[in-house]
MARZARO-794544 format. One line per field, with one value per residue (C-alpha): residue number from 0; residue in one letter; x, y, z. Coordinates in Angstrom, 1 decimal, always signed. Layout:
# residues N
pos [NUM / ...]
code [A / ...]
east [X / ...]
north [Y / ...]
up [Z / ...]
END
This chain:
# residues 420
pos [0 / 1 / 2 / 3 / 4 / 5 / 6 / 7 / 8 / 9 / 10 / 11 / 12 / 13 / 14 / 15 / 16 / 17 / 18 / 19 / 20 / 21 / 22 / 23 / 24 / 25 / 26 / 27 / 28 / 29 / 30 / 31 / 32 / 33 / 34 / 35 / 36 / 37 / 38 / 39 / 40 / 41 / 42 / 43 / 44 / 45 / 46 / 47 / 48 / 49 / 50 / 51 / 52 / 53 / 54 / 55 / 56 / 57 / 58 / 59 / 60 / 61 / 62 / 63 / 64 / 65 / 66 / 67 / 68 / 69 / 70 / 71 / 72 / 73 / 74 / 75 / 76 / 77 / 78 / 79 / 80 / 81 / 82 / 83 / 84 / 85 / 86 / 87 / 88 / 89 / 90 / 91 / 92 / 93 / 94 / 95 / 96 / 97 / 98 / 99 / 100 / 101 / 102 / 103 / 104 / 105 / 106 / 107 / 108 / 109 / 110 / 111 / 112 / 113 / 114 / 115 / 116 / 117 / 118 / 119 / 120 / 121 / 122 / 123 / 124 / 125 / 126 / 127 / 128 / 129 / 130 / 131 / 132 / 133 / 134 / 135 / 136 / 137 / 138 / 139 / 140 / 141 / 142 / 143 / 144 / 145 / 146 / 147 / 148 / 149 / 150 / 151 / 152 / 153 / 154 / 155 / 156 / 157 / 158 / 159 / 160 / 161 / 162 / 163 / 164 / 165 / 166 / 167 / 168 / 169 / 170 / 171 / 172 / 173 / 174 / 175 / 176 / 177 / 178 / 179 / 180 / 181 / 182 / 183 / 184 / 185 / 186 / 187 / 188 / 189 / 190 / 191 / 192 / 193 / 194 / 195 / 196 / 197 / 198 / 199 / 200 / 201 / 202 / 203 / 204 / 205 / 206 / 207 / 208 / 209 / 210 / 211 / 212 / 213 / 214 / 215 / 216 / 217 / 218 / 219 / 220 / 221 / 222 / 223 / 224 / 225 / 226 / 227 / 228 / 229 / 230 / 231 / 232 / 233 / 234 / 235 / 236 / 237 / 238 / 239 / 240 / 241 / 242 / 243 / 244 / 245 / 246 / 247 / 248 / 249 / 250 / 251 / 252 / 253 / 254 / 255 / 256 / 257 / 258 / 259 / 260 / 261 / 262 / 263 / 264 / 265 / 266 / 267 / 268 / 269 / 270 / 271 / 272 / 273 / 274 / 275 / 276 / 277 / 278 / 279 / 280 / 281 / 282 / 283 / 284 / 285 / 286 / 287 / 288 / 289 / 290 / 291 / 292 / 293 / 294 / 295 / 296 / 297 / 298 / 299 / 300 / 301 / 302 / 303 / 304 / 305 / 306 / 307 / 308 / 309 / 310 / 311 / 312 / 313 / 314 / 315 / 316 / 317 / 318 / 319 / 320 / 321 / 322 / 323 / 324 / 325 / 326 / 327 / 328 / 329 / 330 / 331 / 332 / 333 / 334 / 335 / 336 / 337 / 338 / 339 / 340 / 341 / 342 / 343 / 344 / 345 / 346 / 347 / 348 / 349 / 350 / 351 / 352 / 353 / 354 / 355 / 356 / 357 / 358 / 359 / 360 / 361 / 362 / 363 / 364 / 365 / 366 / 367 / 368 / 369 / 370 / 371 / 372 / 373 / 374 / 375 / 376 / 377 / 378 / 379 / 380 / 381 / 382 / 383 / 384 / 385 / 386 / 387 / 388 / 389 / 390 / 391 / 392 / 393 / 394 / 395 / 396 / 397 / 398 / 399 / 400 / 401 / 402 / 403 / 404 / 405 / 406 / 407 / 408 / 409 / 410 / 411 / 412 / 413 / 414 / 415 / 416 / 417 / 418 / 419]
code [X / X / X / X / X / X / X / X / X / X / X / X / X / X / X / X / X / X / X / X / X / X / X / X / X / X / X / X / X / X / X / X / X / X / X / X / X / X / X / X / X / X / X / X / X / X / X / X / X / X / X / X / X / X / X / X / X / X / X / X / X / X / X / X / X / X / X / X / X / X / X / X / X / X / X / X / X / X / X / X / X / X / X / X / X / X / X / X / X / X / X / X / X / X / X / X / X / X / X / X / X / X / X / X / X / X / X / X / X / X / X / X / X / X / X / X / X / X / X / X / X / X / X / X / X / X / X / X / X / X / X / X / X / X / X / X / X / X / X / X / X / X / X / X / X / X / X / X / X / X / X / X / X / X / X / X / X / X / X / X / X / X / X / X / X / X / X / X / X / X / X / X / X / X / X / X / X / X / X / X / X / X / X / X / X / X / X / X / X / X / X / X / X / X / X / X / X / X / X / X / X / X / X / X / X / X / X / X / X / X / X / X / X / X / X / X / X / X / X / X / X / X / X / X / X / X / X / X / X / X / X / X / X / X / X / X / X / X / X / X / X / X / X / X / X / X / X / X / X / X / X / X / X / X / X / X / X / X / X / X / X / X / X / X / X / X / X / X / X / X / X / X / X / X / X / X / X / X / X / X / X / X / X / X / X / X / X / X / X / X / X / X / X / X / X / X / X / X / X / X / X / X / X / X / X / X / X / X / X / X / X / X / X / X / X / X / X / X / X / X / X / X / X / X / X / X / X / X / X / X / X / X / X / X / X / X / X / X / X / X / X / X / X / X / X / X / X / X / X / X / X / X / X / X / X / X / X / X / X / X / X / X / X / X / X / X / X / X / X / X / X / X / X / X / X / X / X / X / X / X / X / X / X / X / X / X / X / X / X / X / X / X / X / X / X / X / X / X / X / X / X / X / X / X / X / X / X / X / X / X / X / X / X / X / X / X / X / X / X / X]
east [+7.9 / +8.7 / +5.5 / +5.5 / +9.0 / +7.4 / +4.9 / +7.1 / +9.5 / +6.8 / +5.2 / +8.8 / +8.9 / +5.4 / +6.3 / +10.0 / +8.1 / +5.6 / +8.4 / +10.8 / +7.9 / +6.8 / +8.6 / +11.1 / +12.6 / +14.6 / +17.7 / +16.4 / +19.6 / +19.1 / +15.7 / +16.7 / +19.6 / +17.0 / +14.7 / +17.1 / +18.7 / +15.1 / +13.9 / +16.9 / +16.6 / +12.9 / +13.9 / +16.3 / +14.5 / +10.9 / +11.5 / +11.8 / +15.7 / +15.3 / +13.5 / +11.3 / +10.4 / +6.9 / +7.1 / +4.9 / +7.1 / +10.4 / +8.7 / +7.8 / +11.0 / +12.6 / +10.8 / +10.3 / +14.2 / +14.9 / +12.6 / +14.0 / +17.5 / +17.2 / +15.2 / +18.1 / +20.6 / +17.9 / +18.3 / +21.6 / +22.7 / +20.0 / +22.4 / +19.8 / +21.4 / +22.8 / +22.1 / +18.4 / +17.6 / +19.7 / +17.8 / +14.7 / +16.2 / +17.4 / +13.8 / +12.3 / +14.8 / +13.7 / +10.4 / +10.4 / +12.0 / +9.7 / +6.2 / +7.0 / +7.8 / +5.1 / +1.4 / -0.6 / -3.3 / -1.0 / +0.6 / -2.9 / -3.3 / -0.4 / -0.8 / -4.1 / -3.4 / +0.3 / -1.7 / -4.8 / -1.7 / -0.2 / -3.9 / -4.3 / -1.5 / -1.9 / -5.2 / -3.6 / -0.6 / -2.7 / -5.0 / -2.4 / -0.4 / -3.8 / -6.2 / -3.7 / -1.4 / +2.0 / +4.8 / +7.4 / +6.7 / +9.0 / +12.4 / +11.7 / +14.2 / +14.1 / +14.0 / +15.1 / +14.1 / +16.2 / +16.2 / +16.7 / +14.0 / +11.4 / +11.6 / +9.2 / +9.2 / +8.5 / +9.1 / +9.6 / +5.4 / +4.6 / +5.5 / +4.1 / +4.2 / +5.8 / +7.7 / +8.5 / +9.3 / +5.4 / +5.5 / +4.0 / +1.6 / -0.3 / -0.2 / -4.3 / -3.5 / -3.1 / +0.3 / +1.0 / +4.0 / +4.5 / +5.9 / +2.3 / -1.0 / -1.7 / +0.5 / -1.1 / -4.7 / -3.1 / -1.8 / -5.1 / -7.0 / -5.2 / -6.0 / -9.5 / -9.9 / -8.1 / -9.9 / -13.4 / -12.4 / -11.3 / -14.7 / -17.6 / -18.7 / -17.6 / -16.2 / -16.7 / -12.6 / -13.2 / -15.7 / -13.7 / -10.7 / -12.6 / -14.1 / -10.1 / -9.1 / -12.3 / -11.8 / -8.6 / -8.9 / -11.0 / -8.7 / -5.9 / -8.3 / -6.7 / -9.2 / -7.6 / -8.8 / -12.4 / -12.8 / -11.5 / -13.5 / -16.8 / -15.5 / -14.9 / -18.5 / -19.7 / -17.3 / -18.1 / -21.9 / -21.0 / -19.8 / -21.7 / -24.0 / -21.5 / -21.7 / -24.9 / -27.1 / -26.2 / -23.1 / -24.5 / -26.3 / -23.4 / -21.3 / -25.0 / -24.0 / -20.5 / -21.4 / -24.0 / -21.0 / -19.0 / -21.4 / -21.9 / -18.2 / -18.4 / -21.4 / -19.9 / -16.8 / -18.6 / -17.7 / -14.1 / -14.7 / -16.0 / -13.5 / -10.7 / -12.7 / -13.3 / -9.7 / -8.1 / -10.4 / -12.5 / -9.8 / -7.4 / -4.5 / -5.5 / -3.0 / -5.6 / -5.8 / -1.9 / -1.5 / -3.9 / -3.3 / +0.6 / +1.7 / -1.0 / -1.3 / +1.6 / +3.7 / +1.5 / +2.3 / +6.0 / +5.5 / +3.7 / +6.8 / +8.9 / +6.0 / +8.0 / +11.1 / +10.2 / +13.1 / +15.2 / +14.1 / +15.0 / +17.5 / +19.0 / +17.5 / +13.9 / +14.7 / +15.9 / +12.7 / +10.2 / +11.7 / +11.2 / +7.7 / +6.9 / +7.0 / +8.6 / +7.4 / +5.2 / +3.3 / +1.6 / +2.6 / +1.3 / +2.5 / +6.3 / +6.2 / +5.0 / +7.1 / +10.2 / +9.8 / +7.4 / +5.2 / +7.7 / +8.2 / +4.8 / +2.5 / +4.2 / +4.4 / +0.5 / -0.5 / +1.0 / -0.3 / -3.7 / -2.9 / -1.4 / -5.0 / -6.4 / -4.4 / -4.3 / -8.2 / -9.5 / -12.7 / -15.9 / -15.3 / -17.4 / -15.4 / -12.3 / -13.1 / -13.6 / -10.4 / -8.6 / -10.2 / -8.9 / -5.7 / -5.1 / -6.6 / -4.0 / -1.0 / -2.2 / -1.8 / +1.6 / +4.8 / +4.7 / +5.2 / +8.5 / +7.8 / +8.8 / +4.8 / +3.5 / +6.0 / +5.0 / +1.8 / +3.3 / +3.7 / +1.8 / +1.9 / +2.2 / -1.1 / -2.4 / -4.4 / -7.8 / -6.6 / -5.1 / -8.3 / -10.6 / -8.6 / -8.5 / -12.7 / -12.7 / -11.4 / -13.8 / -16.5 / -19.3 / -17.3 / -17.8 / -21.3 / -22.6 / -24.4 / -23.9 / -26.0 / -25.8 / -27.7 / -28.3]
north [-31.0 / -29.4 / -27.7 / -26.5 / -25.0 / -23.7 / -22.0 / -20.3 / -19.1 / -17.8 / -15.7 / -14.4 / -13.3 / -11.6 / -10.3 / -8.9 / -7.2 / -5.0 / -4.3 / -3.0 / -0.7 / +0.6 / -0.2 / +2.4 / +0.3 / -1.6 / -0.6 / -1.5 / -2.7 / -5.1 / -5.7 / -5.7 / -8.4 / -10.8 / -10.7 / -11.3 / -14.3 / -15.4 / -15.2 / -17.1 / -19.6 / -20.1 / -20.4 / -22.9 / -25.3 / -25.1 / -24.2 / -27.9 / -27.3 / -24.6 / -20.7 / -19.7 / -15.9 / -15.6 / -14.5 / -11.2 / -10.6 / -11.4 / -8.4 / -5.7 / -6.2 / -5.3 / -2.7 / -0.8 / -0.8 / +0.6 / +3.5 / +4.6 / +4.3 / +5.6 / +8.7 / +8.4 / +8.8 / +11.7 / +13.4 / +13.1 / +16.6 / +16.6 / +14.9 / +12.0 / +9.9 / +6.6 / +4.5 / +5.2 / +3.8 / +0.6 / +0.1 / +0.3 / -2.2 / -4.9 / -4.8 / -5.6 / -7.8 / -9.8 / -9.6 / -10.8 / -13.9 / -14.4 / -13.5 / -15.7 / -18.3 / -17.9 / -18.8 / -15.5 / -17.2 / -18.0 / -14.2 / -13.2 / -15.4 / -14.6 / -10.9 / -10.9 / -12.6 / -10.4 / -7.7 / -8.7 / -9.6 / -6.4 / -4.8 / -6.9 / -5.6 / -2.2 / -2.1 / -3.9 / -1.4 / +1.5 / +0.5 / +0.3 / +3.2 / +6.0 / +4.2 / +2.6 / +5.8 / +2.8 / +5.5 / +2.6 / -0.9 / -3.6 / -3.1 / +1.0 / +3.6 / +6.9 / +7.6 / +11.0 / +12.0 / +13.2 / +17.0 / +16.4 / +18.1 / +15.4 / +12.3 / +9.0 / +6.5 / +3.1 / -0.6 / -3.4 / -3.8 / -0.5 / +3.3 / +5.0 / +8.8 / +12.0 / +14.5 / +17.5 / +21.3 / +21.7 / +18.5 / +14.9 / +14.6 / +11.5 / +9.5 / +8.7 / +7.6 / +4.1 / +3.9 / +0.2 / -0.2 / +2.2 / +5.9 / +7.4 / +6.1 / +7.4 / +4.9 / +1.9 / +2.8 / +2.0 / -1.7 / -2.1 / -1.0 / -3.7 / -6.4 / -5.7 / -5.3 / -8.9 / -10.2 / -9.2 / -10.1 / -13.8 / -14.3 / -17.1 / -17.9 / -16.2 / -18.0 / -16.7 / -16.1 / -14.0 / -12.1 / -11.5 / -10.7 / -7.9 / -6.1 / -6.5 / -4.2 / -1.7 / -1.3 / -0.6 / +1.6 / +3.7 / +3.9 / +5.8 / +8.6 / +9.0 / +11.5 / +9.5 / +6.2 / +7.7 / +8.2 / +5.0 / +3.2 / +4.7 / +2.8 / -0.2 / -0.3 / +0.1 / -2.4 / -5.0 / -4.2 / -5.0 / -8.5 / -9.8 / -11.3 / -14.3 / -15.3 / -17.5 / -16.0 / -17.2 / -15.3 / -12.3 / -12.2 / -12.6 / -9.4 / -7.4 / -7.9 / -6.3 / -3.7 / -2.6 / -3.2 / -0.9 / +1.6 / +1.6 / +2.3 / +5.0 / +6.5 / +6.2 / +7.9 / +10.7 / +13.5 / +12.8 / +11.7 / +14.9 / +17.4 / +15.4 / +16.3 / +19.8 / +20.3 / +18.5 / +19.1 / +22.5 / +23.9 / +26.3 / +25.3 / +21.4 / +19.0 / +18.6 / +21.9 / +22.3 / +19.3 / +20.5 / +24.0 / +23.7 / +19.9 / +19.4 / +22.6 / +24.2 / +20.4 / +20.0 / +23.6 / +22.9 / +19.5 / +21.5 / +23.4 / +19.7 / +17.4 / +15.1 / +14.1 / +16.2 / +16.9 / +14.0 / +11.6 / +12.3 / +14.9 / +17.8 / +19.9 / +18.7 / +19.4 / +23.1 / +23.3 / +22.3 / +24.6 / +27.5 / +26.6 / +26.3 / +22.7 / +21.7 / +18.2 / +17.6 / +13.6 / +13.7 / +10.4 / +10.9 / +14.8 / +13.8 / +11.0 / +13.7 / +16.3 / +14.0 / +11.6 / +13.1 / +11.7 / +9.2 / +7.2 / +8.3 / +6.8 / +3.6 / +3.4 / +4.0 / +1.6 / -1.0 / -0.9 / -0.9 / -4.2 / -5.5 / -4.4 / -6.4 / -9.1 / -9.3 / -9.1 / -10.8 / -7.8 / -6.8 / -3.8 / -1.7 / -3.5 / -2.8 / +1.3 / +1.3 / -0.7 / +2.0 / +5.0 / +3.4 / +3.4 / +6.9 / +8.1 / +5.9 / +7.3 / +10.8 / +11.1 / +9.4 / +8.6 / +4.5 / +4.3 / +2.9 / +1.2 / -2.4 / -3.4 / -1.2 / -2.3 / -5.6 / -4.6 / -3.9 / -7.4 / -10.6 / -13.5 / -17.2 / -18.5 / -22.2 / -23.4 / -22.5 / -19.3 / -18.6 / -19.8 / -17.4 / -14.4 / -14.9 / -15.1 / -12.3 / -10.3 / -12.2 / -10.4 / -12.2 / -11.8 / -7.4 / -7.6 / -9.0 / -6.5 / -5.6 / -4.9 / -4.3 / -7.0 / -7.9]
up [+6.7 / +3.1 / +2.8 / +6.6 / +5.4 / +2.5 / +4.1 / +6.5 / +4.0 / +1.7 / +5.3 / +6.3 / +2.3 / +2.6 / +6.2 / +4.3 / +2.1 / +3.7 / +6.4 / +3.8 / +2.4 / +5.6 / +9.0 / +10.6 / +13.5 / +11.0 / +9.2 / +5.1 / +4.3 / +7.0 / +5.7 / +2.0 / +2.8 / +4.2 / +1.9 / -0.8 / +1.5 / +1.8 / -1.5 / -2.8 / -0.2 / -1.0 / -5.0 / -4.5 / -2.4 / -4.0 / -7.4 / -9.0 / -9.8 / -12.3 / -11.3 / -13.9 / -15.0 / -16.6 / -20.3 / -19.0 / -15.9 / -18.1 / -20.8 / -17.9 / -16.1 / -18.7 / -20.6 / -16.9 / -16.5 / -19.9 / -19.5 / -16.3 / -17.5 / -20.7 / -18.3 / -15.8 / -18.6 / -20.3 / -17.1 / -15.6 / -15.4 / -12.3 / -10.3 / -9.8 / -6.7 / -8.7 / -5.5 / -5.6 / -9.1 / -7.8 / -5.0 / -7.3 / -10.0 / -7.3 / -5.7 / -9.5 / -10.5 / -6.8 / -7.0 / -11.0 / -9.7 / -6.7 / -8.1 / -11.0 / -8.7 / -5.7 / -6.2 / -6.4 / -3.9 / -1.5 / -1.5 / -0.9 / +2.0 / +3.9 / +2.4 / +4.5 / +7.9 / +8.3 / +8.3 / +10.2 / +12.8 / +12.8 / +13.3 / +16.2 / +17.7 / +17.1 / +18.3 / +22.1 / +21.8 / +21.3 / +23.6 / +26.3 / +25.5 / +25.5 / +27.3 / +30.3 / +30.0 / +29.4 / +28.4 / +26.9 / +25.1 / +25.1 / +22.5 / +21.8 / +20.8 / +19.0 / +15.3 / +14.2 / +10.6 / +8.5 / +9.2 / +12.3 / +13.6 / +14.1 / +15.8 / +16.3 / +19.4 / +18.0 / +18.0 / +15.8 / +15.5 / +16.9 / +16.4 / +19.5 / +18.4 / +16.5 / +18.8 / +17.2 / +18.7 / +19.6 / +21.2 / +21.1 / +18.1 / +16.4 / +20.3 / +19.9 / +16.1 / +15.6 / +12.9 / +13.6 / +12.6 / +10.1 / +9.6 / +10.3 / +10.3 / +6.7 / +5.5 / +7.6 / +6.0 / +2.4 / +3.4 / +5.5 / +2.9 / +0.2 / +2.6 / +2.8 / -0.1 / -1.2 / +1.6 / +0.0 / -3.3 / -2.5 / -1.2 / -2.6 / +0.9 / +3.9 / +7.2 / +10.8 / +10.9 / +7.5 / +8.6 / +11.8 / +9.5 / +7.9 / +11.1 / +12.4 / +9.6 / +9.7 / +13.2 / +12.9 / +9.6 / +11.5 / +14.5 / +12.4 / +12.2 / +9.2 / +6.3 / +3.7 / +5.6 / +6.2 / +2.7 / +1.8 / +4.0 / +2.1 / -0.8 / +0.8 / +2.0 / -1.4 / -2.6 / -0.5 / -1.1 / -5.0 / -4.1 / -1.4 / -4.5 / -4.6 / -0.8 / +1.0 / +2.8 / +6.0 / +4.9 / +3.8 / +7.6 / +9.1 / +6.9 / +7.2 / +11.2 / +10.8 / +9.3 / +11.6 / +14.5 / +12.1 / +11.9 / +15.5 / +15.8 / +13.5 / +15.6 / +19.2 / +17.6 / +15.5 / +17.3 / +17.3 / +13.3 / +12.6 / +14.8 / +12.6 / +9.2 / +10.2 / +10.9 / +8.0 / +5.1 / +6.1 / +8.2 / +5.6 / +7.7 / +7.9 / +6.3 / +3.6 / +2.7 / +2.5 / +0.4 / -2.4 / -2.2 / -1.6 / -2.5 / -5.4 / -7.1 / -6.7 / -7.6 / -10.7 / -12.0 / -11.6 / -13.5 / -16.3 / -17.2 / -17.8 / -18.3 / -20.6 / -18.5 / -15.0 / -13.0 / -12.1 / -9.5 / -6.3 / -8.1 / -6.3 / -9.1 / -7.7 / -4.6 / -5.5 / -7.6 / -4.8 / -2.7 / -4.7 / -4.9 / -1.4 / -1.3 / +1.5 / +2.6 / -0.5 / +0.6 / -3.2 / -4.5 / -7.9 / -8.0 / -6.8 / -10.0 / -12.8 / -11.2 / -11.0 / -13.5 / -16.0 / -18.7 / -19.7 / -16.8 / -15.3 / -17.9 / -18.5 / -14.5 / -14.1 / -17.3 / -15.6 / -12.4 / -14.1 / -15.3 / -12.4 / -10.4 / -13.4 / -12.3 / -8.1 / -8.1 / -11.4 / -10.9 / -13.5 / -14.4 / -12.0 / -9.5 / -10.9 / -11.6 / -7.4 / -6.8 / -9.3 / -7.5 / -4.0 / -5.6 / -6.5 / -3.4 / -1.9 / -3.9 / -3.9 / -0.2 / +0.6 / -1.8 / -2.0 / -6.0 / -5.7 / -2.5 / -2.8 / -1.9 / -4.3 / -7.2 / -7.1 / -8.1 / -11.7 / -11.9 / -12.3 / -9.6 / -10.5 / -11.3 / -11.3 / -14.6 / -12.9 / -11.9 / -15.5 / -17.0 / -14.8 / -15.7 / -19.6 / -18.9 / -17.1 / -20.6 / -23.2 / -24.4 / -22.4 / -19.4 / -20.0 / -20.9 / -17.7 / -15.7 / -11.7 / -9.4 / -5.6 / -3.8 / +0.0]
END
């Protein structure tokens, strides 16, 4: 009975989580209040009458929080909004305190089947909504943005479209649950690739777990998530060395049902890459001639303490730049936050990839190129999901012993090679 509570507690924690990084059906206070409630809950039941922060976790926490006061206080004639660097130290400060506290395999685990959940269901609502023409789903309302001039129909595991002043937009895309469907591929893409990682010999439900969240990659006809998906491929090529070969049948077979996907679809895959990244208009096109370039030529001019985050003086900067709805990740961090928050931000998360996925190092240079493809086409840095990647998960003694080998000498020396 304690462990079935356990478990369920940990899921609604996971669940919590990726909602609060992504959903916007929910108010995040609401969200934010539960998972704190949660997370307490969760500590005081299962955590052997005293919580425990690791030594590493204990140092990050705070060594992060120091440099983005001391930038805070460095930049406070930007009117930086107060309430935002809050928010950012009460999700640390939680997640500290639960990732010291929560196995890292079990994370993964639940990490992994949430989201092969919420791809299930996108894939029936979508199916529903553009292939059986349903205009509503059960518990829908309107979400206007904050301009006011945009608006999204969704549900608590679905977000149906983008209505704007040229009318419905995104309908065919799959978003799940999310803001857009760009921001879907980025927690699809961290499951497979946790799912790939945990694997010595794969089960029929993994491999069904895995063409789940291809499928459904694909389905956001997101560029970002085509691109992505190339790298998957290779990276699950890299690791299918340490399955059976019964195994390796079995993935070979998925990947030729992928590929017939991909096929079927082409057209419609190439009309979205000829629009986005040939097209001078496309969104792609914008974001590196606009959001990129013209963000990392403002940054250049205050590369040591940027603007301010979130400051009204960044605001008034990327305006006079043209910026107007700038979705770099890593740009909006050097621009507001410069060098000084940037760098210690980006270290780590490096060691926090290091951590999560235990990788050689060929292994880890694809997870790490994922990664800033990931954060150079939406803002998630300060995303509750995305922080906790900056810190390291409870470990048992295996686990602890298989990551200090992965840093010994012999360990780096081993050589890779992609094997079928």
């Amino acid at each position: 009975m304690k462990f079935l509570m356990k478990e369920n507690l940990e899921k609604l924690i996971v669940l919590l989580l990726i909602l609060m990084s992504g959903s916007i059906y929910f108010s995040h206070s609401t969200l934010l209040l539960a998972f704190i409630l949660a997370s307490i809950i969760y500590l005081i039941i299962f955590s052997d009458k005293r919580i425990v922060i690791s030594k590493y976790n204990f140092f990050v926490m705070g060594f992060f929080t120091f440099v983005l006061l001391l930038h805070v206080l460095l930049t406070i004639n930007y009117n930086i909004p107060i309430s935002d660097i809050r928010q950012i130290i009460i999700y640390i400060l939680i997640l500290v305190i639960v990732q010291s506290n929560m196995l890292k395999s079990s994370f993964i685990n639940k990490y992994i089947n949430i989201i092969t959940l919420i791809c299930l269901i996108s894939l029936v609502c979508s199916f529903l909504v553009n292939v059986m023409s349903i205009s509503s789903l059960p518990f829908q309302k309107i979400i206007m943005s904050s301009d006011g001039l945009t608006f999204r129909v969704a549900t608590p595991y679905y977000t149906m479209n983008v209505q704007n002043e040229f009318g419905i937009i995104d309908q065919e895309r799959n978003s799940g649950l999310f803001w857009e469907p760009g921001a879907f591929q980025a927690f699809i893409s961290l499951a497979i690739l946790l799912l790939i990682n945990k694997l010595k010999d794969v089960k029929k439900s993994d491999a069904a777990k895995i063409l789940i969240l291809m499928i459904t990659l694909l389905t956001t006809q997101s560029t970002t998530g085509y691109v992505i998906f190339i790298l998957l491929i290779i990276y699950l090529m890299f690791n299918l060395k340490r399955v059976n070969k019964n195994a390796k049948y079995m993935l070979m077979f998925l990947l030729m049902s992928i590929v017939s996907v991909i096929v079927i679809n082409f057209q419609m895959i190439q009309d979205i890459i000829n629009y986005k990244l040939i097209n001078k208009n496309g969104s792609y096109s914008t974001r590196v001639a606009v959001d990129s370039a013209g963000g990392f030529q403002q940054f250049l001019e205050k590369f040591v303490m940027g603007y301010g985050y979130n400051s009204e003086f960044f605001h008034e900067v990327s305006k006079a730049a043209g910026i107007v709805n700038n979705s770099n990740g890593i740009v909006i961090m050097l621009m507001s936050c410069g060098l000084f928050v940037s760098v210690p931000y980006f270290i780590l998360l490096f060691k926090g990839l290091k951590h999560i996925f235990e990788s050689n190092i060929i292994n880890l240079f694809i997870i790490l190129v994922i990664f800033i493809i990931i954060h150079s086409t939406q803002w998630f840095i300060f995303k509750p999901m995305f922080l906790a990647l900056l810190f390291k998960w409870k470990t048992t003694p295996k686990e602890s012993e298989l990551e200090t080998l992965q840093d010994t000498p012999i360990a780096k020396k081993r050589k890779y090679r992609i094997t079928w």
